[in-house]
N, C-alpha and C positions, 0 to 999 in steps of 0.2 A: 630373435628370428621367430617367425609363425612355428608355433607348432599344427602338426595336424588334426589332432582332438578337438581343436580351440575353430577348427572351418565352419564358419557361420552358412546357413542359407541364404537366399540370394535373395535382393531387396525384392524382388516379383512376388515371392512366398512369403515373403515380412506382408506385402500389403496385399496380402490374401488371407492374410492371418484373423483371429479374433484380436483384440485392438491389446499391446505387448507393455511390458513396462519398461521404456529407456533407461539403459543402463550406461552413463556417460563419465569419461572418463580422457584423460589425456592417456591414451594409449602407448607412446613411446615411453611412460615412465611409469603406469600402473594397468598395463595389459594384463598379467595375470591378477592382479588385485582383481580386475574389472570383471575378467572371464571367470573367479570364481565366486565374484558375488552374481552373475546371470546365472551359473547354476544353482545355487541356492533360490534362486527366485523360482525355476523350473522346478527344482526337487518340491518346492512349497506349491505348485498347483497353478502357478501365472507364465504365463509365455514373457519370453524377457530376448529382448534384442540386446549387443552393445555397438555404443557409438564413440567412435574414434574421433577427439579433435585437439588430438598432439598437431604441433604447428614444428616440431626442429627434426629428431631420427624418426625412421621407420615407426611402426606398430610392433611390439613382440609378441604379439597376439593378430589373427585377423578377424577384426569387426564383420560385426553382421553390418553396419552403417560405417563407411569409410569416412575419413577427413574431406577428402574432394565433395564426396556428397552433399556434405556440410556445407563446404566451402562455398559450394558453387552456386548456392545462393543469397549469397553476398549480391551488394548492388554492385559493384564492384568485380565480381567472378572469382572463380577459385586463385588463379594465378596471385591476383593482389594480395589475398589472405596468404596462402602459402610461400611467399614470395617475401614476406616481411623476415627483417634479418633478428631487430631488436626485438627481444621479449617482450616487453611492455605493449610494442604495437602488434605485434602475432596474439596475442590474448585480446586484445582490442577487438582485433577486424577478426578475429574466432566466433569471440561471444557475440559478438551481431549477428557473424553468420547462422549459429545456433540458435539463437532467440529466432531470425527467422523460421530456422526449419522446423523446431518444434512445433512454433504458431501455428504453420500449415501444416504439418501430420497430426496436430490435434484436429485441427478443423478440420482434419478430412477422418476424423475416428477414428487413428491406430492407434491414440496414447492413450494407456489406460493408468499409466503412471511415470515419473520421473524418479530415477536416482540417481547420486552422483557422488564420486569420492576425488578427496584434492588435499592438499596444501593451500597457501593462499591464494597461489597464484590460481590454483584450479576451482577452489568456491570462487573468486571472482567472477571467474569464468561464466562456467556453470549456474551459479543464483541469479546472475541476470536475465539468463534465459529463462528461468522458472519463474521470476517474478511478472513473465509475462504472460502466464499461460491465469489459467480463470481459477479464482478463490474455487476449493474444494475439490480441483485436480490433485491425487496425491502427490506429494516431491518431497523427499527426505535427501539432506545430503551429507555425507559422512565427511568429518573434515578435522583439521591439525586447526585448527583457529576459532574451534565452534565453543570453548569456554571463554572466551574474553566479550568484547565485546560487539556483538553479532549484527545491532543496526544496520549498517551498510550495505548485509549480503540480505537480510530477509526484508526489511524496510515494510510495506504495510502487509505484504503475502504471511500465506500460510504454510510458508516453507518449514519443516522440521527437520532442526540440524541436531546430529550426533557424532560428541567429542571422539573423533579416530585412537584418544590416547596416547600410542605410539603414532611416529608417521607412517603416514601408507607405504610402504615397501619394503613388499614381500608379504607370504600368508606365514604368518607364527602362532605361537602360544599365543599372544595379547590379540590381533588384527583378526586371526580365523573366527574366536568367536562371536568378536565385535563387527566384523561385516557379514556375518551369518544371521544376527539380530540383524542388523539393518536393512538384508535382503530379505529376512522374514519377512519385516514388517510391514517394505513396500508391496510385499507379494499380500500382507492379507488386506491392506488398504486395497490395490489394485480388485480384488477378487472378491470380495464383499461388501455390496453396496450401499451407500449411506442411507435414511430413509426418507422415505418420499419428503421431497420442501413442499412448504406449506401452500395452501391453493387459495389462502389469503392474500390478499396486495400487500407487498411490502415499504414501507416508509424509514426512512433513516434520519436519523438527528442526532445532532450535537449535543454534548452537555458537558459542564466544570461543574465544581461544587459548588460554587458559586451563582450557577445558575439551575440548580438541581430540582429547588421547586418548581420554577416555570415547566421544565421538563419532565418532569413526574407527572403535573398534572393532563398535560397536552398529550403523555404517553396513554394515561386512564382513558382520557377521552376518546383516544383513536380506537385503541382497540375496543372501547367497549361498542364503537362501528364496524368493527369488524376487520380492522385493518392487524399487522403483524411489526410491532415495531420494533428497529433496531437501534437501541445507542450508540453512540460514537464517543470516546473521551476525546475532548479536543487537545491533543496533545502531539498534534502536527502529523505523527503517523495515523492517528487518528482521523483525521480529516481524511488523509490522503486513503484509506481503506476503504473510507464510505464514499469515494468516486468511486473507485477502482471497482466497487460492487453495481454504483450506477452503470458504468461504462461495461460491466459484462449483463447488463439486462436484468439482474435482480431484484435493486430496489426500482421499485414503479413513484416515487413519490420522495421530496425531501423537505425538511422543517429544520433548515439551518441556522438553531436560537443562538449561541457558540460560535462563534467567528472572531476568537479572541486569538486564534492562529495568527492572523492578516499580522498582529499587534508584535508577532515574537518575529515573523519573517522580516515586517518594514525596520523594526530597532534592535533586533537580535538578539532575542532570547534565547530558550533551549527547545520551545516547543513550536519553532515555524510553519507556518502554513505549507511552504515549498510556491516556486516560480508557478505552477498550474493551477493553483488552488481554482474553484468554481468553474474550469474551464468545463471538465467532465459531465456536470450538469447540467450544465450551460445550453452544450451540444447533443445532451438526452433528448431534451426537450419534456423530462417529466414533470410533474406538477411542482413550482419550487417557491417556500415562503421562505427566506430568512429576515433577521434580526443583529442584533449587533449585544449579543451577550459576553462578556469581560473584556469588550476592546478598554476599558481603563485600567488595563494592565500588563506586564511585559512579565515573564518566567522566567525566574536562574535558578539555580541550586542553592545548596548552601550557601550563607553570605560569605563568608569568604573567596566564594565563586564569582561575583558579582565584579563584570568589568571596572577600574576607576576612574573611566571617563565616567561614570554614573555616580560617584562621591556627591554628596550632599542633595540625591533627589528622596524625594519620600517613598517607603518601602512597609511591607507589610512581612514579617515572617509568618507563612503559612504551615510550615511544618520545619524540621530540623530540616529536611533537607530540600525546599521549595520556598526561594523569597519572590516576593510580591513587587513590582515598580509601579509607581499609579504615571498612567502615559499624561502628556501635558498636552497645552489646546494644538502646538505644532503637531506635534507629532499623530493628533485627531485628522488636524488637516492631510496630514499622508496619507493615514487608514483609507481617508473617504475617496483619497485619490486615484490609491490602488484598487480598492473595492470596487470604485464606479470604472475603471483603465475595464474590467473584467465585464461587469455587467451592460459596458458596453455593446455587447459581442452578442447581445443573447438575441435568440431568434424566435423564445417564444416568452409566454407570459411569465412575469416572476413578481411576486410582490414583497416591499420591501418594508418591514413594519420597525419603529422607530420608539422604543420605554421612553419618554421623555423625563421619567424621576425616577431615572438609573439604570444602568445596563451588568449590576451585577447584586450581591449582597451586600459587597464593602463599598457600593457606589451610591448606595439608598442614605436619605437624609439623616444626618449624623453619625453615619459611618465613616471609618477613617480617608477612605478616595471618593468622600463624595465632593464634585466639580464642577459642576453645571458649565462653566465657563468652557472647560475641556469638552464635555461632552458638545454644548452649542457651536462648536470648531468643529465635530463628526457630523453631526446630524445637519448641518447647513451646509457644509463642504458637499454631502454625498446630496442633499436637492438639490444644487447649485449644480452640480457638472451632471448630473443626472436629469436635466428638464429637460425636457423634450422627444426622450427617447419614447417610443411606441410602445416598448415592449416593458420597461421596469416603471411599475406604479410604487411609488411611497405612499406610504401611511403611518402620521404624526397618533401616536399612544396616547392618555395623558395618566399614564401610568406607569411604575415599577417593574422592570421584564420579572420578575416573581411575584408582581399582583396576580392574583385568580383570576383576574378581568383581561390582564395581557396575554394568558394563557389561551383562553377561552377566545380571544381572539384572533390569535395564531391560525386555533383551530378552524375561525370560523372561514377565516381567508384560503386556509389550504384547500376544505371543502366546496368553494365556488370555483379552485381554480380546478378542482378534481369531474367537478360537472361541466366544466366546459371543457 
């Protein structure tokens, strides 16, 4: 049951506020959790609203942001969301709901931060919604599942999760202190500003170790133009962080040498691209040169990780716990099919530059995946369903994506496509 102390101000006064840190919570089962980590956010200097999106009993607290609120902008209407019997689909049609609403109170300036505590079912919840709000929004979320293993809920965001230890319910010995940290921290995230980003143009780019020279040097070169540049390890969250930073307006610019993603998503490795790869870019329209750096290879773990439909292919161990597959000319031909499926779509200029004597370190002439035949399956597959398109130019190399001349060439194509 509400208590009285716990009577929130009225959403009018929330958005007349200076911009408050969400404080999110299934409320029917960690209302006072919720209600005393908003005072903690208060006592520490930050305005802190909480938000209710228990889907089964009441509130035992009442929210400054009700469930209905939430709810009700669902595409769907609140009744749908609130109306679901089974668990699984009331946390479903929730977390959309949330993901919306946050979107638009960020975008209208009242979120100055995210927090959130849960069990599984409530990081589920909750992280999707934060994974949609823009790299450098604060969002920490206090959770029963933050020490295993946390891909799922943070994926390429910069969400910051804190093991709850005990589970959340009730304030004790173990939970007071540990949500008291955690409302600290969102309060001083919230309340002290990051420092100013840089007033250089930003450029993002791929790299493996494998292709470390070409990217080293292409990185020298940019910035000593004056550019600010970001690496990416391509190791499928990787990829997916350097849209995610296009699509919020950050990076103005991409030099995609690394596109060894495509190669774990089409044969299934551990380091997949994900179904959108290049879309993000795509629909920037910022300046975009890639390349096809480690497509002669698939990612597993340890060998004994290695599926056995893959028995008797050629393998590289790269570390104790990183084995190597060299891809074959089939499987070249897939790359170039999904690759060009993508660049079909683009609407503005992109050029597509092509090592013709190898697309990694292990792929250069007497190295263990060097293939020419594999690679002549990529590099003719993606001219071949790519002619005619207006918008994607190839450009045949006649070099090693880590010769200094392939680099420098990189460079020189990004920079034309930069002045147009």
């Amino acid at each position: 049951m509400a208590r009285e102390f716990d009577r929130p101000v009225t959403l009018r006064l929330v958005s007349a506020m200076r911009p408050a840190v969400y404080a999110v919570a299934t409320m029917d089962t960690k209302g006072d959790e919720i209600a005393f980590v908003a005072r903690q956010i208060e006592a520490a200097g930050a305005v802190a609203v909480t938000v209710d999106v228990g889907t089964q009993l009441p509130p035992t607290t009442v929210p400054t942001i009700t469930r209905d609120a939430v709810a009700a902008v669902h595409p769907k209407g609140a009744a749908f969301v609130l109306s679901q019997t089974d668990r699984g689909a009331a946390v479903e049609a929730m977390s959309e709901a949330l993901t919306r609403f946050l979107v638009g109170d960020h975008q209208a300036g009242r979120v100055a931060g995210v927090i959130g505590i849960g069990g599984s079912g409530g990081t589920a919840l909750i992280t999707r919604a934060m994974r949609a709000l823009p790299v450098g929004l604060p969002k920490l979320m206090v959770s029963t599942v933050a020490s295993g293993n946390v891909a799922p809920y943070v994926d390429c965001s910069d969400i910051t999760l804190m093991p709850s230890v005990v589970d959340v319910a009730g304030i004790n010995a173990v939970s007071a202190p540990i949500l008291a940290n955690a409302a600290h921290a969102i309060a001083g995230m919230a309340v002290h500003e990051p420092p100013k980003a840089s007033v250089k143009p930003i450029v993002g780019m791929t790299m493996f170790g494998v292709t470390t020279a070409c990217v080293t040097a292409v990185r020298g070169a940019l910035e000593s133009q004056g550019f600010d540049c970001l690496v990416f390890h391509a190791t499928g969250a990787g990829g997916r962080a350097m849209e995610k930073l296009v699509e919020s307006g950050l990076i103005k610019g991409v030099l995609d040498v690394t596109t060894t993603e495509v190669a774990d998503e089409v044969v299934g490795g551990v380091f997949a691209a994900g179904p959108k790869r290049f879309e993000a870019i795509l629909a920037s329209g910022v300046p975009y040169v890639m390349s096809l750096g480690a497509l002669d290879m698939v990612n597993f773990g340890a060998p004994e990780t290695v599926p056995a439909k893959f028995q008797g292919r050629l393998f590289h161990r790269h570390n104790a716990n990183v084995t190597l597959m060299r891809t074959t000319p089939e499987e070249n031909r897939q790359f170039a099919s999904w690759i060009a499926g993508k660049l079909k779509h683009a609407k503005g200029a992109v050029v597509l530059l092509i090592p013709e004597k190898g697309v990694s370190a292990l792929d250069a002439e007497g190295q263990a995946f060097h293939d020419p035949a594999a690679n002549a399956a990529l590099f003719d597959g993606l001219e071949s369903e790519l002619r005619g398109n207006p918008y994607v130019r190839i450009v045949r190399h006649p070099r090693h994506v880590n010769d200094p001349a392939f680099a420098a060439a990189l460079v020189d194509e990004f920079q034309k496509l930069c002045r147009r």
